[in-house]
C-alpha positions, 0 to 999 in steps of 0.5 A, spaced: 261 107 255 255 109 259 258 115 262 259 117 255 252 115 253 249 118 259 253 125 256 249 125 250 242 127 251 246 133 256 249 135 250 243 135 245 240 140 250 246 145 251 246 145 243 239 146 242 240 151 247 245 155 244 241 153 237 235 157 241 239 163 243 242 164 237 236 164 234 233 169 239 239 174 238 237 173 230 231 175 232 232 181 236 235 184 231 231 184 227 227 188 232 231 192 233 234 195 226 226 194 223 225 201 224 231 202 220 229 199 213 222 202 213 223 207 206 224 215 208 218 219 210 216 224 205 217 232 207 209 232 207 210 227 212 215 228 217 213 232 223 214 240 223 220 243 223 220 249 230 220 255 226 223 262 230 217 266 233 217 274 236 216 270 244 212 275 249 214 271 255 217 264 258 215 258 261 219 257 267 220 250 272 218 250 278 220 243 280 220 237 277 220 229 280 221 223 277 215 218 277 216 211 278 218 207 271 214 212 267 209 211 261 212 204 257 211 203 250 203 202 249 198 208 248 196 210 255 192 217 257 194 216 264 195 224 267 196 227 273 190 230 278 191 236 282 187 239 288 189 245 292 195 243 295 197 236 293 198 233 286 198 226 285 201 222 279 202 215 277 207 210 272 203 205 268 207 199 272 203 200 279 206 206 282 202 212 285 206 218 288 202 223 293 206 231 292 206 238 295 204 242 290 208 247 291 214 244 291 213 237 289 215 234 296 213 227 297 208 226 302 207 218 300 206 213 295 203 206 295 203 201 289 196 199 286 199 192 283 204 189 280 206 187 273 204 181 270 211 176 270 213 173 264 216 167 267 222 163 266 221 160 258 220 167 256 227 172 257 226 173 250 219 177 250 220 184 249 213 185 251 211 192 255 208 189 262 205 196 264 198 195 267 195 202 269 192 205 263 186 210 267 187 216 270 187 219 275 181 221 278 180 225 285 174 227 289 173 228 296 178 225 299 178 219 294 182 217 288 180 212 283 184 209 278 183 204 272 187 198 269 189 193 263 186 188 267 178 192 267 179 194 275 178 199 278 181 201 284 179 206 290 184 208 294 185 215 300 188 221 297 191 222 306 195 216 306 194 212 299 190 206 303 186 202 298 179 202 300 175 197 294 177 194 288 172 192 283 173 188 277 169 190 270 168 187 263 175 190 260 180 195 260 180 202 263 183 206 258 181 213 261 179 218 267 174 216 272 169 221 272 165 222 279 158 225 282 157 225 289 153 220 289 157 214 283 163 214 280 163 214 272 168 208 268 168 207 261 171 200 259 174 199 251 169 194 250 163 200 249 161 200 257 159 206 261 158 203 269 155 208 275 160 205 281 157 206 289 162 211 291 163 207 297 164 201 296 164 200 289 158 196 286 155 197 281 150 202 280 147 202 273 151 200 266 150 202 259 152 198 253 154 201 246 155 197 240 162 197 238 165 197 230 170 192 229 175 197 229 177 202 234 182 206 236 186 205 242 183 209 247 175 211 250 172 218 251 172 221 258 165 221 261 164 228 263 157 228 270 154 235 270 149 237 274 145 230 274 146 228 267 153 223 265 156 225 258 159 220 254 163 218 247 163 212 244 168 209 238 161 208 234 161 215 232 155 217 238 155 221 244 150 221 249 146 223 255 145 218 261 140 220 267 146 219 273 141 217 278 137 211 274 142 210 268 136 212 263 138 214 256 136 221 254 139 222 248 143 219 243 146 223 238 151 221 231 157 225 231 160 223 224 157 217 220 161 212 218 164 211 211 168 208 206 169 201 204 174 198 209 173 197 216 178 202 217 176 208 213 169 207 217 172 208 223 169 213 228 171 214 235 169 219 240 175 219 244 176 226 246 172 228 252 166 232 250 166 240 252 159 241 256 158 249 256 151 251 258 147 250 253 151 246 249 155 240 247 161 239 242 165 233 240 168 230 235 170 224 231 176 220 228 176 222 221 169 225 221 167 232 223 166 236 230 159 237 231 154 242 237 148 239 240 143 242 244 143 239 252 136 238 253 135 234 247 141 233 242 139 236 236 145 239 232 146 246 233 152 246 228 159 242 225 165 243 222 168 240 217 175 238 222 176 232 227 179 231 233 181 225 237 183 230 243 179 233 249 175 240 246 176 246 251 174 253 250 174 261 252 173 267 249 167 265 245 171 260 242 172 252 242 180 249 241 181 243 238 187 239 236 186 236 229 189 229 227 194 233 224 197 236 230 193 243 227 191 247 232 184 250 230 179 256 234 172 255 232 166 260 233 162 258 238 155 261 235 156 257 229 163 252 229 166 257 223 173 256 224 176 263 226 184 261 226 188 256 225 195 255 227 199 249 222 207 251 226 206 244 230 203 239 225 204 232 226 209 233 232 203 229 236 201 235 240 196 233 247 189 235 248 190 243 248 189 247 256 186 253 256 188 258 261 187 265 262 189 268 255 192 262 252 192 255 250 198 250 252 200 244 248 205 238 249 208 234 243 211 228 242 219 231 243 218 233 250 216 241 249 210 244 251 208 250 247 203 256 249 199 260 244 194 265 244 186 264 244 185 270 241 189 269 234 193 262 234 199 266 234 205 262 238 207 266 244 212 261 248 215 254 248 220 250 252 222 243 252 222 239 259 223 233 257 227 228 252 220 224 251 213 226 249 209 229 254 202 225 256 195 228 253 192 232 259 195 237 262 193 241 268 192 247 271 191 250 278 193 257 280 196 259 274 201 253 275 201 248 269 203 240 270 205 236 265 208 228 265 212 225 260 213 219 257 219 218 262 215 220 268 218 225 269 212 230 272 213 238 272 210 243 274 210 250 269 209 258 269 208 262 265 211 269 265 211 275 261 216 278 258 
């Protein structure tokens, strides 16, 4: 009699454990076959069928090498940097590799931290635990890197050792930019901070006031010569004394409109193109607009938006729509000189301009080369399953990409 009412209460809990899991694989499925009723996307929807070209060379890989655990499933503009004979990438789970740039040869890694674990009441969240959301940045023997959790860490480009860790007022969501002096980081919470390269301290903060809605990501500061650039989700740029942290100019890219919150949305997320006299940037649903350096007063807009990097080359200004367009703009006057429409909605990355041409990723793992004088597509080829990460680079006509996965690569392109 006691044996069998001392049973009972363990029974009770194995049934609503089983009750539980059943619950949970009910659940998961759900999940996991939502995608699955969602009705078809139009054809005007649907990303761009790869049509046939006359191609006038090939991308050719070099090498190579697996990163880790990869990106994970959030947005995170995390790329590789490249110096003059080493290139340094990291996953978004901690892990940071030093390469030969030649052949992609480990020279060390190290991690920056761990995953946050989710404990033993929690097998079921099926939540992404990537943490490292910045970077990479590198100077002078120094790379700096950003993360979900509002740190910036310090560590020796030689061996990877740390040298600071500073903890900031939200998550870093892209590049630490740097001077010789400071280190320039730009939070999700509207913050620009000058960081004492030595050590980490805070040099100076400027603070934006953020809408209610945003994209996921920020801008990348751009520092040139003394003065610190920077793009903000309230649809301004603006230039920062980089010593004193004083304001000098501040300038509206796109103003909001509509009546919802997110029709008023207006991010500057792509990093700012500094030329020599003047600045390009552009907004979320807004326009793309030239502003004088030395006071921001408007040289000119174009009627297209971005929310990627701008380059430029050959008297023109690249961009990438939120189409996945790829647009050349005449510098003098921001009058669109070529489209080319062969990539829409492929989720293309910040264009890289290069020599006579401008690479592209999309979202299906190609890598894609057009020509700056035309638009014409000139070569593509797929180095991945995945989609490749927004910032490419380029050193010594060899160019890096990451994917999603993790694998990076590194291309060249030959002429046929």
């Amino acid at each position: 009699m006691n044996n069998q009412l001392g049973l009972r209460p363990l029974a009770i809990l194995v049934c609503l454990a089983i009750a539980v899991l059943l619950a949970g694989c009910q659940t998961l499925k759900t999940m996991v076959t939502r995608d699955t009723d969602k009705p078809q996307k139009e054809e005007s929807e649907k990303p761009a069928q790869l049509a046939t070209f006359n191609e006038e060379g090939r991308l050719k890989v070099l090498w190579r090498r697996n990163i880790g655990r990869g990106i994970g499933t959030k947005y995170i503009d995390l790329t590789p940097a490249v110096t003059s004979d080493t290139v340094f990438a990291a996953d978004a789970y901690g892990m940071l590799v030093s390469m030969r740039r030649e052949n992609g040869r480990v020279n060390w890694l190290t991690r920056i931290g761990k995953p946050m674990g989710k404990g033993f009441m929690n097998v079921m969240d099926r939540s992404d635990t990537s943490f490292v959301t910045g970077g990479i940045g590198v100077a002078d023997g120094s790379l700096y890197v950003g993360t979900a959790r509002g740190e910036v860490v310090a560590l020796s480009a030689a061996d990877g050792s740390e040298r600071w860790r500073v903890v900031l007022t939200s998550e870093v969501l892209s590049t630490p930019t740097t001077s010789p002096d400071a280190v320039f980081v730009q939070t999700s919470d509207g913050n620009l901070f000058a960081l004492n390269r030595e050590d980490g301290t805070q040099l100076w903060v400027f603070h934006s006031q953020i809408p209610l809605a945003t994209l996921r990501g920020t801008s990348t500061p751009v520092f040139d010569s003394g003065i610190v650039y920077g793009g903000f989700a309230n649809g301004n740029i603006v230039a920062i004394d980089a010593a004193s942290g004083e304001l000098l100019w501040e300038q509206s890219v796109s103003l909001p409109e509509g009546t919802s919150e997110l029709d008023r949305m207006v991010d500057v997320d792509g990093k700012p193109l500094v030329e020599r006299a003047a600045i390009v940037a552009s907004a979320h649903q807004g326009s793309t607009l030239a502003v004088r350096r030395s006071d921001g007063q408007p040289l000119w807009t174009a009627e297209v938006s971005s929310t990627k990097a701008l380059q430029s080359g050959y008297g023109l200004v690249f961009l990438v729509t939120e189409e996945s367009e790829v647009v050349g703009l005449e510098q003098r006057d921001g009058t669109i000189a070529w489209r080319q429409d062969g990539l829409l909605r492929r989720d293309l990355t910040d264009p890289l301009a290069y020599s006579n041409y401008i690479y592209v990723g999309d979202g299906f793992g190609f890598v894609h080369v057009i020509a700056q004088s035309d638009g014409r597509l000139v070569a593509r080829r797929r180095v991945d399953g995945t989609g490749i990460q927004p910032t490419l680079h380029q050193v010594d006509g060899t160019v890096y990409v990451q994917s999603k996965s993790g694998r990076l690569i590194a291309l060249d392109f030959e002429r046929s």
